[in-house]
PyMOL commands that place a pseudoatom at each C-alpha (Angstrom):
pseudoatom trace, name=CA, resn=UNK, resi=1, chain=A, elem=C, hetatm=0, pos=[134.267, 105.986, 73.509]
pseudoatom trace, name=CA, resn=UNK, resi=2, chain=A, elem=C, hetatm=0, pos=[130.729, 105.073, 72.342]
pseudoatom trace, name=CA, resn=UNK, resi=3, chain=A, elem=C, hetatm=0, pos=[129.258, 108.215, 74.369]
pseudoatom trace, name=CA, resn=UNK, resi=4, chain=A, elem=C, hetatm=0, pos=[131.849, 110.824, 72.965]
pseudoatom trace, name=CA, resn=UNK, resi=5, chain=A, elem=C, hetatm=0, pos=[131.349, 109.389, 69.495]
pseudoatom trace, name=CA, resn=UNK, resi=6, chain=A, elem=C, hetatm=0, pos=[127.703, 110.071, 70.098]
pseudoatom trace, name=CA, resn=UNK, resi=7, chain=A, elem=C, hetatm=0, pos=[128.091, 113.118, 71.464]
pseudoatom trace, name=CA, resn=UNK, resi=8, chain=A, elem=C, hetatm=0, pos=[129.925, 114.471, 68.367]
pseudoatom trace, name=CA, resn=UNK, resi=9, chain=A, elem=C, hetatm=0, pos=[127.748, 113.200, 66.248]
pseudoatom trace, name=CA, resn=UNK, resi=10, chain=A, elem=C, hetatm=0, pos=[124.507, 114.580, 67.974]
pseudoatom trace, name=CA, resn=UNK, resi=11, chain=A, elem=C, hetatm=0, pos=[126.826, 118.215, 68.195]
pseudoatom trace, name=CA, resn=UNK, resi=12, chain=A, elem=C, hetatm=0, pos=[127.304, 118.483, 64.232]
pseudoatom trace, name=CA, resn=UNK, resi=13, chain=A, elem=C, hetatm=0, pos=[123.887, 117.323, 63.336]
pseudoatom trace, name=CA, resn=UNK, resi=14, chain=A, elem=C, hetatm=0, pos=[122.717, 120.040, 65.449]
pseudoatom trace, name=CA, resn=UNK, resi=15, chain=A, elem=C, hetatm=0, pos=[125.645, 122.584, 64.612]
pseudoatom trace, name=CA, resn=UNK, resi=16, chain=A, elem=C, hetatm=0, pos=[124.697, 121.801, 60.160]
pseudoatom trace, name=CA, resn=UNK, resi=17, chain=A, elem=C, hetatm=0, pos=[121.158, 122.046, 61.473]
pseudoatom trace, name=CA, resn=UNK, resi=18, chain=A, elem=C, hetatm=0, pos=[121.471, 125.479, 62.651]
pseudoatom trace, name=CA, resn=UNK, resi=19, chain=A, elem=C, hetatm=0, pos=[123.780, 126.504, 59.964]
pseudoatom trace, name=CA, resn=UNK, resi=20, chain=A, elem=C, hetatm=0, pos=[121.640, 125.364, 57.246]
pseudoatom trace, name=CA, resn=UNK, resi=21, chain=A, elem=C, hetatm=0, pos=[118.890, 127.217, 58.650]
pseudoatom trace, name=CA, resn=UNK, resi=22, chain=A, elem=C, hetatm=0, pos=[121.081, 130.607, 59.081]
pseudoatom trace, name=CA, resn=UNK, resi=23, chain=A, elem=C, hetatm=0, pos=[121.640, 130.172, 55.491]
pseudoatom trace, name=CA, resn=UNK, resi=24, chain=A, elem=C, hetatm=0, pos=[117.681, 131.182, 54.085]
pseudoatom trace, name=CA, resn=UNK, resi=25, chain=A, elem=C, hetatm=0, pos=[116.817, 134.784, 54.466]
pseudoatom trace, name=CA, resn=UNK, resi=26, chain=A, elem=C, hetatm=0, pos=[114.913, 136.044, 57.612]
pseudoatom trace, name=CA, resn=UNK, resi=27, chain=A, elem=C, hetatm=0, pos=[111.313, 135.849, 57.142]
pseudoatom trace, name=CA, resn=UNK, resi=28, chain=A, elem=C, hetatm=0, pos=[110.725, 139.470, 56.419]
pseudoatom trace, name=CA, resn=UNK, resi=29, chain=A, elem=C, hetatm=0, pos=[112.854, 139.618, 53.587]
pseudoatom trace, name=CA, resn=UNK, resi=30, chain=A, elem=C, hetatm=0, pos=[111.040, 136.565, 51.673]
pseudoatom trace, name=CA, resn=UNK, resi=31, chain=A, elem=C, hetatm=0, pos=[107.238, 136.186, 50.552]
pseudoatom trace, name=CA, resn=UNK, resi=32, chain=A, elem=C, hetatm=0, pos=[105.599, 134.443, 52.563]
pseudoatom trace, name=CA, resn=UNK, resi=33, chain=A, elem=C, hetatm=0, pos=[103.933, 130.703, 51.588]
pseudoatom trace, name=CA, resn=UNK, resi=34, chain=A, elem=C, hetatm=0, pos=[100.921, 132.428, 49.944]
pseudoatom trace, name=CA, resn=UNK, resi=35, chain=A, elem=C, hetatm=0, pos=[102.965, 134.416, 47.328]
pseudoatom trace, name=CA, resn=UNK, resi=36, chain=A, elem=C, hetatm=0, pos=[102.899, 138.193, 48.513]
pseudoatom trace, name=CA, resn=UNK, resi=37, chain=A, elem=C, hetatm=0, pos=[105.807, 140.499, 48.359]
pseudoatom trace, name=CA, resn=UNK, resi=38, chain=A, elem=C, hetatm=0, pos=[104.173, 142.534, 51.190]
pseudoatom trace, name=CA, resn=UNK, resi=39, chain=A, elem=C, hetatm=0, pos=[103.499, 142.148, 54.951]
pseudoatom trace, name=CA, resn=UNK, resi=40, chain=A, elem=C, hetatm=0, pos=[101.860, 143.520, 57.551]
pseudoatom trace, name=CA, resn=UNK, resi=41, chain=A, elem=C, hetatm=0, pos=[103.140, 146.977, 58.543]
pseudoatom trace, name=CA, resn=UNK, resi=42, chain=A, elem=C, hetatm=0, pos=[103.731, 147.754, 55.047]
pseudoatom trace, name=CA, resn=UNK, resi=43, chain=A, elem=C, hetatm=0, pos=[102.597, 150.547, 52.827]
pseudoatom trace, name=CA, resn=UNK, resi=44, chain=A, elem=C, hetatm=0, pos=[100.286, 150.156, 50.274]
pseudoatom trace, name=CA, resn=UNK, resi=45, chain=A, elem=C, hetatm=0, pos=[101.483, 150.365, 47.469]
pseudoatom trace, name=CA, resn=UNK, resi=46, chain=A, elem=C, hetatm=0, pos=[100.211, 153.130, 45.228]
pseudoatom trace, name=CA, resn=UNK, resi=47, chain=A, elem=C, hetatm=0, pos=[97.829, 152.458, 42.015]
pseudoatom trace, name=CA, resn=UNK, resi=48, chain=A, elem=C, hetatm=0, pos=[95.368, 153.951, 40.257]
pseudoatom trace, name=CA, resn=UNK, resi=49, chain=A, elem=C, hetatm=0, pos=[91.903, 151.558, 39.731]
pseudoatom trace, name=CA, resn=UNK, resi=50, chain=A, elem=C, hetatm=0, pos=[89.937, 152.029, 36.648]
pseudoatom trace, name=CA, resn=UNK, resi=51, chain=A, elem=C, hetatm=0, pos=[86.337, 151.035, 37.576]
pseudoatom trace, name=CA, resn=UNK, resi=52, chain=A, elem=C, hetatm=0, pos=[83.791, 148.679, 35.376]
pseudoatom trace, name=CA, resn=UNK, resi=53, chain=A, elem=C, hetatm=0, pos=[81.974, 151.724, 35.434]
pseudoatom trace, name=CA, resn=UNK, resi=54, chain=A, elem=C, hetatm=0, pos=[84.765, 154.096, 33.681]
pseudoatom trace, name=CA, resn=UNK, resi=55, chain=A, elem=C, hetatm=0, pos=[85.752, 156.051, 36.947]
pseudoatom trace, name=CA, resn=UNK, resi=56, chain=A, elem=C, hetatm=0, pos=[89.431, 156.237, 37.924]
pseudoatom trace, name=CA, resn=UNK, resi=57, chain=A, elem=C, hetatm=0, pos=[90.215, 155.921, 41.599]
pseudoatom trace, name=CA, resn=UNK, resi=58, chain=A, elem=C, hetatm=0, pos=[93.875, 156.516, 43.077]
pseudoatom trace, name=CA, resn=UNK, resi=59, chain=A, elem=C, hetatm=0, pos=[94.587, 154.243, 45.925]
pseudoatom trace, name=CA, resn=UNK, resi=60, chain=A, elem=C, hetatm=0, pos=[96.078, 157.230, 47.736]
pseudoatom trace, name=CA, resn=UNK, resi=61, chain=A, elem=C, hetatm=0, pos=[93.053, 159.236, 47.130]
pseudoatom trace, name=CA, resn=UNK, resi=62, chain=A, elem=C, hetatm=0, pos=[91.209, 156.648, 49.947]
pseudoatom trace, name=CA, resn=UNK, resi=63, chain=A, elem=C, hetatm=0, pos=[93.699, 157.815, 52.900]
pseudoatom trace, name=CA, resn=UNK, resi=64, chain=A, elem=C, hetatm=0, pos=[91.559, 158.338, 55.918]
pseudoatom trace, name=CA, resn=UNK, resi=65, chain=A, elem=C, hetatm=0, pos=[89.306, 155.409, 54.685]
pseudoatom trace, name=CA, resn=UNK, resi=66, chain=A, elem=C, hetatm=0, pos=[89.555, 151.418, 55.821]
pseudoatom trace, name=CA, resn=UNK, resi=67, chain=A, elem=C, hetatm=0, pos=[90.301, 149.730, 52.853]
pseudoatom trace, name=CA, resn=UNK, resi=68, chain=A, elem=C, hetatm=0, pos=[89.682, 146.380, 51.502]
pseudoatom trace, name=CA, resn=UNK, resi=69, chain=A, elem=C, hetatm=0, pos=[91.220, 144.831, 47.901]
pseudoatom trace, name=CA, resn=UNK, resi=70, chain=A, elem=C, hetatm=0, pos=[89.885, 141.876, 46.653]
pseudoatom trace, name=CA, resn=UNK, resi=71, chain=A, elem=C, hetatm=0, pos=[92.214, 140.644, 43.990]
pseudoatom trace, name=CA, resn=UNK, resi=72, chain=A, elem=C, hetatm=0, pos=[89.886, 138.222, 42.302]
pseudoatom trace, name=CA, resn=UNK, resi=73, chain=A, elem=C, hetatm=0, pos=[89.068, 136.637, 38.850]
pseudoatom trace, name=CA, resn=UNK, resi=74, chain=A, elem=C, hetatm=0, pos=[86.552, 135.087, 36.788]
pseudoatom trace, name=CA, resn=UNK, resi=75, chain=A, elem=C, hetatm=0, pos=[88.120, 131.743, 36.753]
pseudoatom trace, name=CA, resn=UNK, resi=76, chain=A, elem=C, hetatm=0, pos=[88.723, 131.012, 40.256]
pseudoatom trace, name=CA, resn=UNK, resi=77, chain=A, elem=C, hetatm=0, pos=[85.919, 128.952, 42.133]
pseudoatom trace, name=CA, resn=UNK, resi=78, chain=A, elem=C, hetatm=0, pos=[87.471, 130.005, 45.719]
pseudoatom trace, name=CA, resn=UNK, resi=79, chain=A, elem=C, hetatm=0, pos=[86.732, 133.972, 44.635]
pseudoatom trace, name=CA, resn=UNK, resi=80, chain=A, elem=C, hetatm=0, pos=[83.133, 133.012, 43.918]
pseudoatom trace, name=CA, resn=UNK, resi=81, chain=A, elem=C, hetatm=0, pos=[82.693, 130.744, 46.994]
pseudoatom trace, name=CA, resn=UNK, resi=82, chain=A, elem=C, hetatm=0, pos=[84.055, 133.687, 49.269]
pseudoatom trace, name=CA, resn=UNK, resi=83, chain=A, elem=C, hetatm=0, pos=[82.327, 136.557, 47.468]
pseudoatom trace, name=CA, resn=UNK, resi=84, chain=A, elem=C, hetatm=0, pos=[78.775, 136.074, 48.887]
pseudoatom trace, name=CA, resn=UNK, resi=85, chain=A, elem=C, hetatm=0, pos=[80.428, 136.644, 52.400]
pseudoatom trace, name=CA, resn=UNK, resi=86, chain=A, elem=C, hetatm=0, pos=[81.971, 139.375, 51.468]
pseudoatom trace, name=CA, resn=UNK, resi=87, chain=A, elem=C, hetatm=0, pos=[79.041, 140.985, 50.173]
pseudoatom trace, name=CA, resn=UNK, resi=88, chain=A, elem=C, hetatm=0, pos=[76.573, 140.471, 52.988]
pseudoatom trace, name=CA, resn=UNK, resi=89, chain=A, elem=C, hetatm=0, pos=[78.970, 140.768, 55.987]
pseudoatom trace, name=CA, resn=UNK, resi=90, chain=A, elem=C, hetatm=0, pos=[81.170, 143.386, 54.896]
pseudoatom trace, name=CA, resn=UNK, resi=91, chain=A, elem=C, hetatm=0, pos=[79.927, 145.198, 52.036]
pseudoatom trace, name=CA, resn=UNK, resi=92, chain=A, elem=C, hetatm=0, pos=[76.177, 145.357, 52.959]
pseudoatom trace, name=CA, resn=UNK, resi=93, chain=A, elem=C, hetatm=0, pos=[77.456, 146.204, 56.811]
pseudoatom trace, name=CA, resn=UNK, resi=94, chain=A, elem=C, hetatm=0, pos=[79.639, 148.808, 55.608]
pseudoatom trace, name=CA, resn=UNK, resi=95, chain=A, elem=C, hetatm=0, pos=[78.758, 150.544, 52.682]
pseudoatom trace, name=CA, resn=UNK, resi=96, chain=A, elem=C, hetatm=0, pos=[77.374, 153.647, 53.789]
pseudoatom trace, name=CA, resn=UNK, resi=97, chain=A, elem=C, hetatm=0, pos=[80.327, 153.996, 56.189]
pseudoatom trace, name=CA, resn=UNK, resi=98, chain=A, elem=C, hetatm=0, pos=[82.457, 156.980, 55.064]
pseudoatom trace, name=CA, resn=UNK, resi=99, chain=A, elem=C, hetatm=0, pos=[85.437, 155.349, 56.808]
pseudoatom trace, name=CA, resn=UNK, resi=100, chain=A, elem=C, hetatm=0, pos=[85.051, 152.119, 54.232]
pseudoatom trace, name=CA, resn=UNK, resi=101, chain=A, elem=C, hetatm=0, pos=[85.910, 151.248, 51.226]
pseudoatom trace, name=CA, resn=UNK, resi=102, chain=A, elem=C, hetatm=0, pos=[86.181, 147.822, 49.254]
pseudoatom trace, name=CA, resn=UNK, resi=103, chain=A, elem=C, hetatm=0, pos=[86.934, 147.053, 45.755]
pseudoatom trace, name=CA, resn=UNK, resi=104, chain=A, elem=C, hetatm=0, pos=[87.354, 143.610, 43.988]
pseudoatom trace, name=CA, resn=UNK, resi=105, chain=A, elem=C, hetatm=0, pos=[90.056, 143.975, 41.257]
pseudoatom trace, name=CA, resn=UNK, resi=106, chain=A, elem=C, hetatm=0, pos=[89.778, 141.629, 38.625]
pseudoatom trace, name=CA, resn=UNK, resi=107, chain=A, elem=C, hetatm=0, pos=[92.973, 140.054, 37.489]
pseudoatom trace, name=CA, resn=UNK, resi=108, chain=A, elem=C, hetatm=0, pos=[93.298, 140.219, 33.540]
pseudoatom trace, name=CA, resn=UNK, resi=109, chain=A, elem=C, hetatm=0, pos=[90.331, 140.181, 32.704]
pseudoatom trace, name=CA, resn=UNK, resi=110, chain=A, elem=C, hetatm=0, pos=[89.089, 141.708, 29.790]
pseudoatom trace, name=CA, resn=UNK, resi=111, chain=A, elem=C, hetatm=0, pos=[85.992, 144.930, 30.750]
pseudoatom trace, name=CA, resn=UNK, resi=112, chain=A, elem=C, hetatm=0, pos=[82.775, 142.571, 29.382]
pseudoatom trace, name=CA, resn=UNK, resi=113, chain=A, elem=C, hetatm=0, pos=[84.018, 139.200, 31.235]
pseudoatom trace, name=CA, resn=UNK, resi=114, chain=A, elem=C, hetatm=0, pos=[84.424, 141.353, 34.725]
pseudoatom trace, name=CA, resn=UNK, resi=115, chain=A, elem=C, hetatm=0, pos=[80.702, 142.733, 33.864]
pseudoatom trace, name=CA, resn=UNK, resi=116, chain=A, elem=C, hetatm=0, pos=[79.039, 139.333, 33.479]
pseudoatom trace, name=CA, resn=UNK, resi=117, chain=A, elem=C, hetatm=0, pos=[81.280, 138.277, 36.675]
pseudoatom trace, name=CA, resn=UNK, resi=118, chain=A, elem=C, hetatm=0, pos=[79.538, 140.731, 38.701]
pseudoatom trace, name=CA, resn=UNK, resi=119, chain=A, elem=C, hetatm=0, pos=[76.653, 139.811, 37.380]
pseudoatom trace, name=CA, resn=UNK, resi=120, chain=A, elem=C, hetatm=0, pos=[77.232, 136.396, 37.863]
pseudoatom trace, name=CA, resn=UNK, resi=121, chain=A, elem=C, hetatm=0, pos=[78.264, 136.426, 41.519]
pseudoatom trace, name=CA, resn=UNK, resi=122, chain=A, elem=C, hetatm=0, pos=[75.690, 139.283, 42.241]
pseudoatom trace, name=CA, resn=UNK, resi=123, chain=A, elem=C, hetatm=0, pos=[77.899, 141.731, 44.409]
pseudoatom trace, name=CA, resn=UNK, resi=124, chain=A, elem=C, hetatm=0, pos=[77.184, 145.243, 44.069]
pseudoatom trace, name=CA, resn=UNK, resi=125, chain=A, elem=C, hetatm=0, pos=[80.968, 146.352, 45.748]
pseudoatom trace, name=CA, resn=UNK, resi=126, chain=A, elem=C, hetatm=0, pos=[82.409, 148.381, 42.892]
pseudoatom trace, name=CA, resn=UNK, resi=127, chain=A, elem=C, hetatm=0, pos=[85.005, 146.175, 40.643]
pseudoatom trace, name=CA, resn=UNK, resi=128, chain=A, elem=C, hetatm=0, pos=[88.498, 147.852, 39.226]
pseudoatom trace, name=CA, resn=UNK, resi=129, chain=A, elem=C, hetatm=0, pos=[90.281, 146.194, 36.226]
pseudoatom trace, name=CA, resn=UNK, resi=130, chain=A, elem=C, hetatm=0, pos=[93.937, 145.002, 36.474]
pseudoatom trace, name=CA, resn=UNK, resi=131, chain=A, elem=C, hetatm=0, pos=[95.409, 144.883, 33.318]
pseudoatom trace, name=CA, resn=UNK, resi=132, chain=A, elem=C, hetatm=0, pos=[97.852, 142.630, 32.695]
pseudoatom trace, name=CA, resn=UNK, resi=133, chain=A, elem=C, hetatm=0, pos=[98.228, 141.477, 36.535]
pseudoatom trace, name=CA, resn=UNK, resi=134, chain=A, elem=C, hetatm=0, pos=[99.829, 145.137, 37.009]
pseudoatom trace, name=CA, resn=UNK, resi=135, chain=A, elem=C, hetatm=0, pos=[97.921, 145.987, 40.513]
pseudoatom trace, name=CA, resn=UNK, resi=136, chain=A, elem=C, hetatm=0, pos=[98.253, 142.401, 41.523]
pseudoatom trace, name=CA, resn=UNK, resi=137, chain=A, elem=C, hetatm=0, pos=[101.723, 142.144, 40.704]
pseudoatom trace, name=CA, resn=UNK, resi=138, chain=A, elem=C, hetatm=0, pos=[102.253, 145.430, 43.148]
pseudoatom trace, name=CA, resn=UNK, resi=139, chain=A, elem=C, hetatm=0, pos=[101.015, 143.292, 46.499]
pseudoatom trace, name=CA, resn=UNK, resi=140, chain=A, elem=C, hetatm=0, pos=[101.933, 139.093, 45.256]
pseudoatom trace, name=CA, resn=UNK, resi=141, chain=A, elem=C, hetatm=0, pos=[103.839, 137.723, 42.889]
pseudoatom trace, name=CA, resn=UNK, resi=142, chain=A, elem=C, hetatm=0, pos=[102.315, 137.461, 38.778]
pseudoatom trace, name=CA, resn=UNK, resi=143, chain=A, elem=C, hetatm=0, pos=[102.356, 133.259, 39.277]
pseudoatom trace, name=CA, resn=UNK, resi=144, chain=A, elem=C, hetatm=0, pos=[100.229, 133.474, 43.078]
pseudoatom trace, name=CA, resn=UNK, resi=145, chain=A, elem=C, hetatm=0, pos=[96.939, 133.138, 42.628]
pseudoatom trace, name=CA, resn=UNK, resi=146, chain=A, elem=C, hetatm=0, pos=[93.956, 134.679, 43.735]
pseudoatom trace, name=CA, resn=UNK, resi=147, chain=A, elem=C, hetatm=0, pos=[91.799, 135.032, 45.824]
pseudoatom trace, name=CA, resn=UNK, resi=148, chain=A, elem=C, hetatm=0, pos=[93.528, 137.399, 48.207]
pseudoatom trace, name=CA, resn=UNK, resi=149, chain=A, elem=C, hetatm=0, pos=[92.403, 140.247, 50.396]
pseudoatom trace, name=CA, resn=UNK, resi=150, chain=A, elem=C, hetatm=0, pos=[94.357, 143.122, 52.118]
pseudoatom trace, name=CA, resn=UNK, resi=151, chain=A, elem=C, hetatm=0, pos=[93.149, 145.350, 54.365]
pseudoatom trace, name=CA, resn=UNK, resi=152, chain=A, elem=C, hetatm=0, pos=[94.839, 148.673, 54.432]
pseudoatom trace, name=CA, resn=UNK, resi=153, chain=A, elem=C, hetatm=0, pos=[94.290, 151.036, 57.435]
pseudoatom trace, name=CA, resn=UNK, resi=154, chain=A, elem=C, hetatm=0, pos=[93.281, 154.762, 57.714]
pseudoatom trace, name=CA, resn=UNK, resi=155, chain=A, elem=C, hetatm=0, pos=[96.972, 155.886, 57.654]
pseudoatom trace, name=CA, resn=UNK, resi=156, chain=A, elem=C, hetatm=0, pos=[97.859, 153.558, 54.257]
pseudoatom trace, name=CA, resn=UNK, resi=157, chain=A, elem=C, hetatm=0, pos=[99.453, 150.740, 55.710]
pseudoatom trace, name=CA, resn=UNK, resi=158, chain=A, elem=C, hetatm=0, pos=[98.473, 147.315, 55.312]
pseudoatom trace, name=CA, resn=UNK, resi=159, chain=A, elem=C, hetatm=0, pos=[97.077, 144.964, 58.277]
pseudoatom trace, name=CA, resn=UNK, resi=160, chain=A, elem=C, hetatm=0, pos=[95.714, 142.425, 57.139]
pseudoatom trace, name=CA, resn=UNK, resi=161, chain=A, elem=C, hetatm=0, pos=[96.361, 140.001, 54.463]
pseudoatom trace, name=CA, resn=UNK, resi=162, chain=A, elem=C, hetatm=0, pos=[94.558, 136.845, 53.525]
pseudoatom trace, name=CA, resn=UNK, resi=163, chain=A, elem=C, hetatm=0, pos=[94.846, 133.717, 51.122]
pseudoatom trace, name=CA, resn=UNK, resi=164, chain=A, elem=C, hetatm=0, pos=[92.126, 131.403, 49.589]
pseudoatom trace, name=CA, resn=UNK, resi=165, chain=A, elem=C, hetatm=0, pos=[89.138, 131.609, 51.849]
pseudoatom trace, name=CA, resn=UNK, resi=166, chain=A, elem=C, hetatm=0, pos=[88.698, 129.622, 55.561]
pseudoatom trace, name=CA, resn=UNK, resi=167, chain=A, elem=C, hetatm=0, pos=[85.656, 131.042, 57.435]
pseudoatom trace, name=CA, resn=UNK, resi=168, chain=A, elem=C, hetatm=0, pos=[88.383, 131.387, 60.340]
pseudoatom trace, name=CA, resn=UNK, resi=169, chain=A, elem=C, hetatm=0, pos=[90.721, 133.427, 58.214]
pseudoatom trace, name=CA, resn=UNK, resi=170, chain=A, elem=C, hetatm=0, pos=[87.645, 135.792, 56.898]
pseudoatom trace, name=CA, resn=UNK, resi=171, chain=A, elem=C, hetatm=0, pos=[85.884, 135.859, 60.721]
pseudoatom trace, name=CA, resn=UNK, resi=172, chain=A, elem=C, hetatm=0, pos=[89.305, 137.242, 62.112]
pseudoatom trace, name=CA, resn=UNK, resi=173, chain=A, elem=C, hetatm=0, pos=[89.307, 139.838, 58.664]
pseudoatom trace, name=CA, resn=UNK, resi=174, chain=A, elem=C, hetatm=0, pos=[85.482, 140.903, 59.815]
pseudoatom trace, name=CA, resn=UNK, resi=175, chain=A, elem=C, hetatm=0, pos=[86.788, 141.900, 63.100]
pseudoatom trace, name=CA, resn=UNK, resi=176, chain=A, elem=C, hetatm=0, pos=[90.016, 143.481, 62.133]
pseudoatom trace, name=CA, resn=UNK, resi=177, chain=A, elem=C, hetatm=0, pos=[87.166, 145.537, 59.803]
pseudoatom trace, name=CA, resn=UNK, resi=178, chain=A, elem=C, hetatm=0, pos=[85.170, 146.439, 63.177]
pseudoatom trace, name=CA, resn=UNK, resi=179, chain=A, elem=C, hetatm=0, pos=[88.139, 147.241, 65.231]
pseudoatom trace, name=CA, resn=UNK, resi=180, chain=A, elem=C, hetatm=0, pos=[89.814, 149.758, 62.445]
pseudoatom trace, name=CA, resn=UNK, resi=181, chain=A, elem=C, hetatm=0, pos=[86.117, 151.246, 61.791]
pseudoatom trace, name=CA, resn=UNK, resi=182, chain=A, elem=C, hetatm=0, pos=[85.272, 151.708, 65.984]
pseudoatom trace, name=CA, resn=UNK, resi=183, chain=A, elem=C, hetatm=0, pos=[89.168, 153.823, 66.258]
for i in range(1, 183): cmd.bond("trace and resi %d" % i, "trace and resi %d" % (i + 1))
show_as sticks, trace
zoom trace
């Protein structure tokens, strides 16, 4: 008796188990833990940057190019900790590549704070505006926060995505770089 009470017990612990886990929507149809609304394998979706220099730059106008966003801001220490790499071991290795392309976008940020932000970090890769979160809100949800980097391939579609900054996380980004770059 004590076995097939067990035995029933164990079978709908694991039968609510399951069911409760049927219940939440397959991975690909949530954001993930870091707060984007895209995944790998996506398309990019389409925007048009407005530089801290005054030139406009359609995303779709890069097609053929590796690209890398940098949704960043002023405010956020993890941005400015991760920046430096960015600048010497991608943009510095990459710039002159015609194949390449990086831009930070600054999240709501008003044109002179994004200035002394550049500045202040002392990156030379160019820096797009984003106005009221609307870029940002195109690839992560308005209440994620920054920093976060995607990678978009030659043919527009996104392969890489990152969160925060781990020198694991930005090593395997490097070499996803090199490997899209040497196709």
């Amino acid at each position: 008796m004590k076995r097939t009470w067990f035995l029933f017990v164990f079978l709908w612990v694991s039968l609510t188990g399951m069911m409760a886990q049927q219940t939440v929507a397959p991975k690909d149809t949530l954001s993930n833990a870091h707060g984007f609304i895209v995944k790998i394998g996506d398309w990019a979706p389409p925007f048009i940057m407005t530089l801290t220099d005054g030139r406009t730059i359609p995303l779709w106008s890069l097609k053929g190019k590796v690209v890398m966003l940098q949704f960043t801001a002023s405010w956020c220490g993890v941005c400015r900790r991760e920046m430096p790499f960015i600048e010497k071991d991608i943009w510095q290795k990459y710039k002159n590549n015609p194949h390449f392309a990086l831009f930070a976008i600054d999240r709501d940020e008003p044109l002179k704070v994004a200035k002394y932000f550049i500045l202040s970090t002392g990156i030379t890769y160019p820096m797009a505006l984003d106005p009221g979160a609307k870029h940002f809100q195109l690839y992560a949800h308005k209440e994620a926060g920054v920093t976060r980097n995607v990678l978009i391939d030659k043919n527009g579609r996104i392969v890489f995505l990152t969160r925060l900054y781990t020198p694991q996380e930005f090593h395997a980004l490097t070499e996803k770089i090199a490997e899209l770059l040497h196709q």
